[in-house]
Structure formats: structure tokens, C-alpha cells
RODO-2510 file (C-alpha; in nm, 4 decimals, decimal comma):
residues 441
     n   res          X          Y          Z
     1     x     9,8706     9,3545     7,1775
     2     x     9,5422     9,2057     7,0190
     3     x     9,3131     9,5072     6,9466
     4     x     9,0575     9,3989     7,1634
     5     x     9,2807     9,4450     7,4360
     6     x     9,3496     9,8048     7,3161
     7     x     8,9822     9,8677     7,3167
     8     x     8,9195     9,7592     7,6770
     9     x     9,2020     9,9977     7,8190
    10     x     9,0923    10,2712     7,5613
    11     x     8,7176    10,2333     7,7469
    12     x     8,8931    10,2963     8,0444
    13     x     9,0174    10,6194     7,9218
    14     x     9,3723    10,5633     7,7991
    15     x     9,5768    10,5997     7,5061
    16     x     9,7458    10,3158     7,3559
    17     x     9,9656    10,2730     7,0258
    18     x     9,7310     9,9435     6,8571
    19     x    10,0815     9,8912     6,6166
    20     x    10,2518     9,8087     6,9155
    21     x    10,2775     9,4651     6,8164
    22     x    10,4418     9,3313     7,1020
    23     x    10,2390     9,0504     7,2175
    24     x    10,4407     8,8584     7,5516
    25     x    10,4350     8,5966     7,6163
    26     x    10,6964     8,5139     7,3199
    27     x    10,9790     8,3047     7,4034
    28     x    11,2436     8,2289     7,1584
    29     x    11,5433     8,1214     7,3186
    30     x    11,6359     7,9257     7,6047
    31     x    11,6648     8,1695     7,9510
    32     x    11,8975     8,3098     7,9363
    33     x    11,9795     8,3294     7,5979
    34     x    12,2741     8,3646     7,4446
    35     x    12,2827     8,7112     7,4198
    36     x    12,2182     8,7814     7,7575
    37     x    12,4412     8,5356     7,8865
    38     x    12,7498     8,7118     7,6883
    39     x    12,6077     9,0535     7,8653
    40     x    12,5886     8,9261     8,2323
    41     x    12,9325     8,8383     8,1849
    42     x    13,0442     9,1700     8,0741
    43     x    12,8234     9,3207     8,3372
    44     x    12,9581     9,1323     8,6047
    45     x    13,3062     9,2324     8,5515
    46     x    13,1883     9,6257     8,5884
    47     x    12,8861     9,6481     8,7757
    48     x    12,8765     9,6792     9,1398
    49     x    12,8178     9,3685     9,3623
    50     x    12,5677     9,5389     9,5616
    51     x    12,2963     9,5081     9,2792
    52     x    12,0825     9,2439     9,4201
    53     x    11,9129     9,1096     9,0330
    54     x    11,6432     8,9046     9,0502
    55     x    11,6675     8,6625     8,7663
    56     x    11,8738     8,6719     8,4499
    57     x    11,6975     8,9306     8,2330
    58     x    11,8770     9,1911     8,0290
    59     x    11,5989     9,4155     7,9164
    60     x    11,6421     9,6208     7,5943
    61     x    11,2863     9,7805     7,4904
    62     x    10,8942     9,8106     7,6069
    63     x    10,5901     9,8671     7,4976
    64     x    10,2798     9,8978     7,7069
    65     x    10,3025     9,5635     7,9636
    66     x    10,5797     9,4040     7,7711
    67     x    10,9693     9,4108     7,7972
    68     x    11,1606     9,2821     7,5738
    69     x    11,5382     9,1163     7,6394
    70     x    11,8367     9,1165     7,4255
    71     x    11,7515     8,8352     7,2333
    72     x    11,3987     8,9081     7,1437
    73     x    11,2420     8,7166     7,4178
    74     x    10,9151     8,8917     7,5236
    75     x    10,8098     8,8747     7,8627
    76     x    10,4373     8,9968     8,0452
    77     x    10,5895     9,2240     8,2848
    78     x    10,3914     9,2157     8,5942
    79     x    10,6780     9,4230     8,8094
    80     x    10,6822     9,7635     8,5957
    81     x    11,0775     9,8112     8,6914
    82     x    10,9722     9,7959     9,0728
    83     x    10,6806     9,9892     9,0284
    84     x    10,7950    10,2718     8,8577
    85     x    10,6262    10,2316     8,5149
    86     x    10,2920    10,3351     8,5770
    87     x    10,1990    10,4695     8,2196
    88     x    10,3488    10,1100     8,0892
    89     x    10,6603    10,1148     7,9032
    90     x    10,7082    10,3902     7,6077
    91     x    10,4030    10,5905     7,6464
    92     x    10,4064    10,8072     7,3770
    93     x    10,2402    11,0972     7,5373
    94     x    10,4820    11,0756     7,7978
    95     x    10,7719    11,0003     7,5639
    96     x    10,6707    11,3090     7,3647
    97     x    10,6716    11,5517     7,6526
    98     x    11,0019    11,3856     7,7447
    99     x    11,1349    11,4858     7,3559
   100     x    10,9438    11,8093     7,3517
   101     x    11,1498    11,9134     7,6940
   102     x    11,4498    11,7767     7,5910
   103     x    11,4862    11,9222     7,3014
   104     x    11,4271    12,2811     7,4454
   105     x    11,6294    12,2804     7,7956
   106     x    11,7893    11,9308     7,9272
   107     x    11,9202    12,1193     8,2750
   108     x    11,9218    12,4050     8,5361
   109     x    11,9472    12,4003     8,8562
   110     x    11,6319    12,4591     9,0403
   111     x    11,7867    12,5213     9,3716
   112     x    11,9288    12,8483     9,2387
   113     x    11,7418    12,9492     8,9709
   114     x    11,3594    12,9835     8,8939
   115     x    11,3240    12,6775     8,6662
   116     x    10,9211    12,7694     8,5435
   117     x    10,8584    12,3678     8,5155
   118     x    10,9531    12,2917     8,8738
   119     x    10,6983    12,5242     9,0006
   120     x    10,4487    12,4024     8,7577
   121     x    10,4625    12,0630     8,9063
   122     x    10,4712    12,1626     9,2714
   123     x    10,1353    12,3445     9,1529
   124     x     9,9630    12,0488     8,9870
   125     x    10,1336    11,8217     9,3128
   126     x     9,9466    12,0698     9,5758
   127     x     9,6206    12,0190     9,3352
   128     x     9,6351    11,6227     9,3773
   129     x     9,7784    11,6175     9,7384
   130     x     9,5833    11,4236     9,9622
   131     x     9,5348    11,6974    10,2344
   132     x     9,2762    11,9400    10,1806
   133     x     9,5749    12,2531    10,2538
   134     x     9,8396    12,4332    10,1340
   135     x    10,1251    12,2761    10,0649
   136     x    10,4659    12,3553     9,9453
   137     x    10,7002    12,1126     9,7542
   138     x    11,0581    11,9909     9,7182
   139     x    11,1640    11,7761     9,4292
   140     x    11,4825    11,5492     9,4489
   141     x    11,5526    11,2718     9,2165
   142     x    11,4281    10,9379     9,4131
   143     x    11,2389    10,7760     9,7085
   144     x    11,5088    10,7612     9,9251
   145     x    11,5879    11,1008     9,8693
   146     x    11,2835    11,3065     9,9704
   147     x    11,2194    11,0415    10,2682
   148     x    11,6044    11,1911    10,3707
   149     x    11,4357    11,5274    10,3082
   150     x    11,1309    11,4451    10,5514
   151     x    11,3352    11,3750    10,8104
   152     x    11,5569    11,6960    10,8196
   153     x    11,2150    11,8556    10,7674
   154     x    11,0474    11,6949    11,0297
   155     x    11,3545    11,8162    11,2908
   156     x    11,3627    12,1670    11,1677
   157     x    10,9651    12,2434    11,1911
   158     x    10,9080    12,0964    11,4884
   159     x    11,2085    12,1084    11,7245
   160     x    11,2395    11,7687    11,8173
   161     x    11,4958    11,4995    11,7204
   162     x    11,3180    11,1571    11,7414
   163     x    11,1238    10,9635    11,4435
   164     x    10,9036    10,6662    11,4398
   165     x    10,8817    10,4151    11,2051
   166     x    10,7484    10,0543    11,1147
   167     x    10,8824     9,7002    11,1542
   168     x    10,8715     9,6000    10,8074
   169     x    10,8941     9,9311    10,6555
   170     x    11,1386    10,0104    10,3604
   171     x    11,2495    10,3782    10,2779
   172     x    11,5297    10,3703    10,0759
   173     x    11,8985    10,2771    10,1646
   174     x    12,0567    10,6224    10,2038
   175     x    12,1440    10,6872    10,5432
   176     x    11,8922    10,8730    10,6851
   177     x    11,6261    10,6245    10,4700
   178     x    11,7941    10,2929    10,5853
   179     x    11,7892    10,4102    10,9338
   180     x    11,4409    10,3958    10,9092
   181     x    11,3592    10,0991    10,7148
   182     x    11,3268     9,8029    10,8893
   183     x    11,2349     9,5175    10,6617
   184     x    11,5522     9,3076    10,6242
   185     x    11,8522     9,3302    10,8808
   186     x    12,0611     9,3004    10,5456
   187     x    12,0076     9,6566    10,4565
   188     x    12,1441     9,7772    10,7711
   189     x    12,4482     9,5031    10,7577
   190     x    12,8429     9,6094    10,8033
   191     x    12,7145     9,9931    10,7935
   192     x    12,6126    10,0626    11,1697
   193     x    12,5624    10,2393    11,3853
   194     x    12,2548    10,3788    11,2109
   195     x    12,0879    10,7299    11,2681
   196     x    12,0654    10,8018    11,6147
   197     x    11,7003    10,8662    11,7523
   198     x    11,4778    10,6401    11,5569
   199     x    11,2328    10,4176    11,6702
   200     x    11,0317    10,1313    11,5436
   201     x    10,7274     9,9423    11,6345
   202     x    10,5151     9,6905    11,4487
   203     x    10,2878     9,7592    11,1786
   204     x     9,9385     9,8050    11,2621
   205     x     9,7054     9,8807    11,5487
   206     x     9,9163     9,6225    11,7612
   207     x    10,1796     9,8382    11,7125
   208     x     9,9896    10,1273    11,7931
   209     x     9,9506     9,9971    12,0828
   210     x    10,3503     9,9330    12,1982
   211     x    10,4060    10,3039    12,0684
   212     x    10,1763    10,4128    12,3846
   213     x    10,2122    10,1774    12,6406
   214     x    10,6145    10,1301    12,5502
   215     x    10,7460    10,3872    12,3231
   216     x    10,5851    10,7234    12,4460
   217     x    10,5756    10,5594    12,8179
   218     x    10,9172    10,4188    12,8363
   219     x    11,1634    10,5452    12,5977
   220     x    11,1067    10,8575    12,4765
   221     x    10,8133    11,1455    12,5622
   222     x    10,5341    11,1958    12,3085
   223     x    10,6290    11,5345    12,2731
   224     x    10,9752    11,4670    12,1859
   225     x    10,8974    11,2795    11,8822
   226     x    10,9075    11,5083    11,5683
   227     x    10,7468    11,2524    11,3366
   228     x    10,6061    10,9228    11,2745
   229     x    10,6393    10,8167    10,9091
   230     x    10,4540    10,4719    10,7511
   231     x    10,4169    10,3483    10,4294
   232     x     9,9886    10,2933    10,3932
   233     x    10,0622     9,9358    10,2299
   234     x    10,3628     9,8273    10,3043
   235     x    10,5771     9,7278     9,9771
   236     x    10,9096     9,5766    10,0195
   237     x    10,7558     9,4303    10,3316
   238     x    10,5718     9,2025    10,1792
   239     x    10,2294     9,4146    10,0544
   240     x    10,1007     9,4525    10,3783
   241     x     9,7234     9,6284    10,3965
   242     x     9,7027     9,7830    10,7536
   243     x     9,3530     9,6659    10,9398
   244     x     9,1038     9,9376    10,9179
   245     x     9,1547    10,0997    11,2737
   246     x     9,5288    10,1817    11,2102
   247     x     9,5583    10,4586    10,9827
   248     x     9,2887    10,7034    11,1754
   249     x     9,4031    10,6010    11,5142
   250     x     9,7331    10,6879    11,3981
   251     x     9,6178    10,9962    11,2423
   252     x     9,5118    11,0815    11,6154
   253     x     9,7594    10,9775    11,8261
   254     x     9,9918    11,2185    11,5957
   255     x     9,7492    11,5479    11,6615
   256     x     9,7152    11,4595    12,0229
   257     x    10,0981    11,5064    12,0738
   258     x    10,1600    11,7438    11,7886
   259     x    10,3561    11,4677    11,5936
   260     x    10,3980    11,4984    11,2239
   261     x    10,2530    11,2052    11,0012
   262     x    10,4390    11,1109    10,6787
   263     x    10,3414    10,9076    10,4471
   264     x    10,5581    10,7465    10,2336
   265     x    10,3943    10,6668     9,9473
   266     x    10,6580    10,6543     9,7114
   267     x    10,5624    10,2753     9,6350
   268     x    10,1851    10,2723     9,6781
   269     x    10,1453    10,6588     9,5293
   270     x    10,0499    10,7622     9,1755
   271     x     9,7178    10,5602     9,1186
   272     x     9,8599    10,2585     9,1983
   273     x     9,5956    10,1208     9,4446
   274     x     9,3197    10,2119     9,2451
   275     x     9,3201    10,5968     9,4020
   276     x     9,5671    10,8489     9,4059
   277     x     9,7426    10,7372     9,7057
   278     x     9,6836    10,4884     9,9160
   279     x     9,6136    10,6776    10,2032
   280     x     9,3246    10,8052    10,0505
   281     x     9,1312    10,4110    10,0910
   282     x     9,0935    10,5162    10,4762
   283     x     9,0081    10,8719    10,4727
   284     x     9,3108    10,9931    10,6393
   285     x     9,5517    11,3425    10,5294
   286     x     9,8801    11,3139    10,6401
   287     x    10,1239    11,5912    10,6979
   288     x    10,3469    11,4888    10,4259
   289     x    10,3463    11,2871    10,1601
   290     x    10,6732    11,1359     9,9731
   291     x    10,6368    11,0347     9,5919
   292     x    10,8487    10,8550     9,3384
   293     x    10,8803    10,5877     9,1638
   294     x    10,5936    10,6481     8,9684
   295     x    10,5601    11,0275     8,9395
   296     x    10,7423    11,0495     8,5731
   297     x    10,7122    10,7335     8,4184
   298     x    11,0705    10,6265     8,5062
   299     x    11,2178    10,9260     8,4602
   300     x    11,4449    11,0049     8,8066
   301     x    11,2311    11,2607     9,0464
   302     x    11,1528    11,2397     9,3625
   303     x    10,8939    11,5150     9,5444
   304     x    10,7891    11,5951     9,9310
   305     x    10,4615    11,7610     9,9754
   306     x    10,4160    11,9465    10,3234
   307     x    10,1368    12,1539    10,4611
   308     x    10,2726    12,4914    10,4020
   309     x    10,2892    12,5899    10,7299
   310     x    10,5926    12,3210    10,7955
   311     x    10,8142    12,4781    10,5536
   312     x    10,9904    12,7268    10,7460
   313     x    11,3274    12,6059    10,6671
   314     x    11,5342    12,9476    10,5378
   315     x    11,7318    12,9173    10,1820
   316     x    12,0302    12,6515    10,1880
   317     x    11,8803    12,4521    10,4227
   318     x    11,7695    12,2047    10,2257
   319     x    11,8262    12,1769     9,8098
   320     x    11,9516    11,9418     9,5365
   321     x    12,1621    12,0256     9,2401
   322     x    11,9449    11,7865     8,9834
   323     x    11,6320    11,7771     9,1593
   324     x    11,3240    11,8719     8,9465
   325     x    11,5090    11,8420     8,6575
   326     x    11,2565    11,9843     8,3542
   327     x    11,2914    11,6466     8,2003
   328     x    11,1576    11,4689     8,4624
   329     x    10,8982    11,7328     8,5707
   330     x    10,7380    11,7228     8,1935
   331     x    10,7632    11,3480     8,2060
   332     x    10,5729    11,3503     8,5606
   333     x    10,3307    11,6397     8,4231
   334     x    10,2103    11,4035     8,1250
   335     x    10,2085    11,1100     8,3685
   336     x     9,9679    11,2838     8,6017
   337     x     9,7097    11,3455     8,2824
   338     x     9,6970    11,0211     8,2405
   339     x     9,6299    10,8690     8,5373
   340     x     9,3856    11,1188     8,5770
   341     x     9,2323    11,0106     8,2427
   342     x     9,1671    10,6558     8,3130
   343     x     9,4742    10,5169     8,4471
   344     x     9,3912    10,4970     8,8092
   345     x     9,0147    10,3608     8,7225
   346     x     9,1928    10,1103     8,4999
   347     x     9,4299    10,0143     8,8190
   348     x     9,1143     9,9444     9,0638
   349     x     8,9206     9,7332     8,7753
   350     x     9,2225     9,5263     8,7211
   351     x     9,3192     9,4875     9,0726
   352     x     8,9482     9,3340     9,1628
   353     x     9,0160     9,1062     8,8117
   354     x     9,3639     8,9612     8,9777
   355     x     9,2040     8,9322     9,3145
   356     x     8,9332     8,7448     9,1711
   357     x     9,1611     8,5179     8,9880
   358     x     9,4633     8,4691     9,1871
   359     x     9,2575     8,4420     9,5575
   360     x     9,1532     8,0876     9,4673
   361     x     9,4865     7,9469     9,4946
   362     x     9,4615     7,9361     9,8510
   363     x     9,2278     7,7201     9,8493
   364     x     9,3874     7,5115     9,5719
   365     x     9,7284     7,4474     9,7037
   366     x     9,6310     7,5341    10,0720
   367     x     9,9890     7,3469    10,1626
   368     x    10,1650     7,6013     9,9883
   369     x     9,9982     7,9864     9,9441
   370     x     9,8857     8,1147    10,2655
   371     x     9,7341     8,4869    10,1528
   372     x     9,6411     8,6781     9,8558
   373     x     9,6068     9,0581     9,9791
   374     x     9,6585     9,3990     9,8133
   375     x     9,4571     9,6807     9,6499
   376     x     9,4567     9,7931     9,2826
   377     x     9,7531     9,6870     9,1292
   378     x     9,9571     9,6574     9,4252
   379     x     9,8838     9,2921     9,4762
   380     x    10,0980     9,0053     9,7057
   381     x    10,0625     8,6482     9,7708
   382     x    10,1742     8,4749    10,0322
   383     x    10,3797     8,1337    10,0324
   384     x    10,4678     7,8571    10,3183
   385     x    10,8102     7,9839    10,2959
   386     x    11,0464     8,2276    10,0955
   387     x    11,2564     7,9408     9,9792
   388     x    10,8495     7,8286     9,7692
   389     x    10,8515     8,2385     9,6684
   390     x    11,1485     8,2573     9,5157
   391     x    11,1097     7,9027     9,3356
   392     x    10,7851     8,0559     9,1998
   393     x    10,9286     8,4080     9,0903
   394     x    11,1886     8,1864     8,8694
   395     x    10,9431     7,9249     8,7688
   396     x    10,7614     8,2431     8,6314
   397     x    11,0553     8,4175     8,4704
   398     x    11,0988     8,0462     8,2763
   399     x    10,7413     8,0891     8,1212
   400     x    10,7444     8,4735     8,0346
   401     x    10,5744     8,6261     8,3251
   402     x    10,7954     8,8666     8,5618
   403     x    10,7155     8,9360     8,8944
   404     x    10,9244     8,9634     9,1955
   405     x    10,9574     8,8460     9,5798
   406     x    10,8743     9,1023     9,8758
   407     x    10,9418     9,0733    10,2313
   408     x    10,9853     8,6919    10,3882
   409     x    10,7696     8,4858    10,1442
   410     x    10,5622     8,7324     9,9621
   411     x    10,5264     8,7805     9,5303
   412     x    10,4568     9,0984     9,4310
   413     x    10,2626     9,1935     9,1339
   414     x    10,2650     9,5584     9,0121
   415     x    10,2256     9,5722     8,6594
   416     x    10,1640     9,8999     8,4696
   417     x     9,8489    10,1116     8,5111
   418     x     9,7624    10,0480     8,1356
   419     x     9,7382     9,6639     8,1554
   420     x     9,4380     9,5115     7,9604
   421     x     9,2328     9,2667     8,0578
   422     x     9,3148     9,0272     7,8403
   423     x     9,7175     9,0483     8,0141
   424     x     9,5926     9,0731     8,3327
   425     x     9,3994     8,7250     8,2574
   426     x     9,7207     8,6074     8,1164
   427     x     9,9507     8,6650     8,3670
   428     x     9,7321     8,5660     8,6318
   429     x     9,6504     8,2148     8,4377
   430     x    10,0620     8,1665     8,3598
   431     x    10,0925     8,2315     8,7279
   432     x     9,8716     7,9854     8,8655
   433     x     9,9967     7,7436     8,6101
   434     x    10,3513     7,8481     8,7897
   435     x    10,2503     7,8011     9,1509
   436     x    10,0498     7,4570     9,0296
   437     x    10,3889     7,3050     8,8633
   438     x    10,6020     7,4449     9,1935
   439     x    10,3626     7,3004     9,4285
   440     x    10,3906     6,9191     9,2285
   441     x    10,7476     6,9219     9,2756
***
């Protein structure tokens, strides 16, 4: 990393290592090389089938926006392991508090003992909640888990037994969780029948309108339906931004029949749109709000945030032997700091600087990109078909530059919150040089 990069994310507020010196592009084998061609091999003799891997990468260390793989190749990492590393890779703030913890108490069980840490989160989590209430919190260790907990929570506060979601939504692939997602029939494949008494409509105000005029009218009574839970931008959909309208509408609908809203913002959470959570773009608090992925830096945690009025479940009800582990809760308590320091401002300056750069290629290869959409650092674009995405996402991979596919024909970008400028201008000119040798052949 040049040092004027580290000055332009330092003006934003963050703290970067400048001896890094891990500058990515930097290919030096073939891809795969060797090395990771001997471990794909072992891996496939071990690993479950079910892991769906992108491209051949075998990742052994970070820094900042860079991974590299086990031969040295360094690669501009514009996925941050699926979102997760928001603080970039190795933060040493956040690897410090990870040590610091670590070294001090690696485990107890917070759903039968007072672990101090896990209520020290839930404390700073009610401070940066995006509903202006009480709240109380429950901290498992992933997305899918505390979606799972949102739903037995929903049920148990309200009553009622039904739950609406999105066409195009993804939750997790738990039980409960893939239930609800509905983004790719292969998620739900050899494994049904799924959870009784959930519901789906499509995403946005059209579907806002089938949830009156069909749902509620036809199917099931407004005031059986315990809660309606949405992602605010869609993720593994394909980074879909709602139209203005849908959020508050939805926002009403739910007080007018005393439904529950949850938002999942386990993808689109943690600064990653350019504000705390995405729900925050349209003014809207929800009842609950889900977080992952990006709460500790890649650390596993998981949290649910409801009004504390909801949480009337009595003890045993609900708990999780490694949930809130004080690892993860000092890793997600230095994370926090620093998105609060500069991170999130750093996420909505970059996001306008790939916007600007990447929305042009519409116009340029109109035969072949169709959208380029997103907020912050949540950013997709759009192809004629997924068979052009996924050509792109390897054509990428070949010239250093990861990103990944979403939904039907959709590449996601969602590098780490401490990008520079000068990698965000990289990656977004190695990617148009990507969809420009794609779209000549």
C-alpha cells in the first residue's frame, strides 16, 4: 500500500499499518498455482461437497484490501470474505483486542453465567440501534442464527405463528433461515417440506401490494401474521435497493396490524452502505434488527436487537452455548470504534467513487451490463445473463481482482470499509478492463 493511499484513508479517520507492504495486484504464478492446486486436491478429499467455492483461491494472509494465496499471489479483494471484513483484513486494533481477550478468558458460557463482555456489547449495540428505544440483545454466533432467533421471538411475543418474507431474500440456510429465504430454489432442494407458515411476496412496493390485496385478503388474516422480516438491500439477491415508497409503507402496514418488522441486516449492517444500517437511508426503525457478518471483523457472532418490550421470553427459552463468546464481543467492540471513527464515512465516499466509475459501463457495452445499483460499498452490476456474470467474476479472479456473483446475473462488490482511493480506482479500472475483454469475446 503506497503511502498516499494510507494518507487518504487516515483523512478519513482510520488507522492503517503504512509497512503493510502488500500492494495487489501482484501475480506470480499461473491461477492456480501450484501450491494451491496440490491443496484443492487435499481439500477435496475432506471437505464437504456442499461448499459452493467460487474460483480456485486458497487464501493464507491479509492485510488491509489484500489477500494473499498460498503461493504468494496477491489479489485486490473486492468481496471482504462475503462481507464480513469490514475493518479490512488484520486490523491491528482489532487484532489486539482479539489477543488482549484471548489471552485473559477464551470461553464461558453466557447463557448461564454473567459473562461482563456480553453485556458490554448488548450496551454499546442498544447505543447504535437504529430505533430510538430500549432494546435488549441476544448474541449467537452467525446470520443464520439470530434470523432463527427472530423467528421463535417473533412467535413468542406476539402470539401468532405466520412470517412474511421476500422473493429474493436470503437468511441463512438453517432451517428456520432457509425457510425464509427465497433467492435460489437450490437452497431449499432435497430438504422439504420447509417451515410451515411462511409466506413470501415480491420485493418492493409491488409486493406490498400482493401482501394486501392477496396475502392478508386471501391466505392468511393480518392479525395472524407475527412478523414480516426484509433485508433493506437485498444481498444474495442480487443488491437490490428497494424504491423509495417501500420501506415506510412497510413500516405502516406492520403498525396498522400490530406486525413485527425485522430487519435483517446482517449483510447490509455495520457501516456498510455508507450509514450504520441500511435502514437508516429511508428513515425507518424496525422492531428488530439482525447483525453479523460484519459485527467483529470475522470473528463468529451473531446479535438480535429487539425493542425491550418484545423480550418477554422466560429463561431457557431461547440461549446458545458459544454465543457472545468474549473473543468475538472484544473483536466486535473494537470494530464498532472504528467504524465510528471514519470507517462508515470512508464506505459512503468510496461507494459514490465506484458508482462514478463503474456506472459508465452501461453505456459502454450496453449489449452486455444492464444496471449498476447499490449504496456505499454494497455495490452490484447487472449483466445480460448469469452465464456473462460468472465469465466476468473469473475473468477478474485471472487479473487479481476478487469479486463474486449475486442473485441471477448480478457482481457484487463489497470490499473492506478501509479501502483507499487509490484501490478503489484500481479495482474498478481492472474491472472494466474485465467486462471490456468478456464483452470482445
Amino acid at each position: 500500500m503506497s503511502h498516499a493511499a494510507v494518507r487518504d484513508v487516515e483523512s478519513a479517520g482510520v488507522v492503517v499499518n503504512p509497512d503493510m507492504g502488500f500492494d495487489a495486484p501482484h501475480l506470480v504464478t499461473e491461477l492456480p498455482g501450484p501450491k494451491a492446486r496440490a491443496h484443492i486436491a487435499f481439500d477435496e478429499r475432506y471437505t464437504s461437497p456442499s461448499l459452493p467455492r467460487a474460483y480456485p483461491i486458497v487464501p493464507v494472509r491479509g492485510r488491509g484490501s489484500v489477500i494473499e494465496d498460498i503461493d504468494g499471489n496477491r489479489f485486490l479483494d473486492f468481496c471482504a470474505g462475503i462481507a464480513v471484513n469490514v475493518t479490512g483484513h488484520a486490523h491491528p486494533r482489532v487484532v489486539a483486542a482479539i489477543q488482549q481477550q484471548a489471552s485473559e478468558l477464551l470461553h464461558y458460557s453466557a447463557s448461564d453465567f454473567y459473562l461482563p463482555i456480553y453485556a458490554h456489547l448488548a450496551a454499546e449495540l442498544e447505543r447504535i440501534a437504529p430505533m430510538h428505544a430500549p432494546t435488549r440483545v441476544f448474541l449467537g454466533n452467525s446470520g443464520t442464527e439470530v434470523v432463527e432467533a427472530a423467528i421463535k421471538l417473533a412467535r413468542y411475543a406476539t402470539g401468532r405463528q405466520y412470517i412474511v418474507g421476500f422473493l429474493g431474500g436470503f437468511h441463512g440456510r438453517t432451517f428456520g433461515s432457509v425457510s425464509l429465504s427465497a433467492s435460489k430454489a437450490k437452497y431449499h432442494a432435497h430438504f422439504g417440506p420447509m417451515l410451515p407458515g411462511i409466506y413470501h411476496v415480491p420485493f418492493g412496493s409491488a409486493g406490498l401490494d400482493e401482501l394486501e390485496q392477496r396475502i392478508f385478503h386471501r391466505l392468511v388474516p393480518a392479525n395472524e401474521v407475527a412478523a414480516i422480516i426484509v433485508e433493506p438491500i437485498q444481498g444474495e439477491g442480487g443488491i437490490q435497493v428497494p424504491d423509495p415508497a417501500f420501506l415506510p409503507r412497510l413500516r405502516r402496514i406492520c403498525d396498522q396490524h400490530g406486525i413485527l418488522l425485522v430487519a435483517d441486516e446482517v449483510q447490509s449492517g455495520m457501516g456498510r452502505t455508507g450509514r450504520m444500517w441500511a435502514i437508516q437511508h429511508w428513515g425507518v426503525e424496525p422492531d428488530v434488527v439482525l447483525t453479523a457478518k460484519g459485527l467483529a471483523s470475522g470473528m463468529p457472532i451473531g446479535a438480535l436487537i429487539a425493542r425491550e418490550h418484545l423480550m418477554t421470553w422466560s429463561a431457557g427459552a431461547h440461549g446458545s452455548t458459544f454465543g457472545g463468546n468474549p473473543v468475538s464481543c472484544a473483536a466486535a467492540l473494537a470494530t464498532i470504534a472504528l467504524l465510528e471513527e471514519g470507517l462508515i464515512d470512508n464506505a459512503a465516499a468510496r461507494g459514490e467513487q465506484m458508482l462514478a466509475a463503474l456506472r459508465p459501463l452501461v453505456a459502454a457495452h450496453p449489449g452486455h451490463v444492464r444496471d449498476v445499483r447499490g449504496k456505499g460499498l454494497l455495490i452490484g452490476v447487472q449483466f445480460d445473463s448469469g452465464v456473462t456474470a460468472a465469465a466476468v467474476e473469473h475473468e477478474a479472479f485471472e487479473r487479481g481482482l476478487m469479486v463474486l456473483t449475486a442473485g441471477d446475473d448480478v457482481i457484487r462488490m463489497s470490499p473492506p470499509l478501509v479501502i483507499t482511493q487509490q484501490e478503489t480506482a484500481s479495482g474498478c479500472r481492472i474491472f472494466a478492463e474485465t467486462v471490456a475483454a468478456v464483452a470482445g469475446r
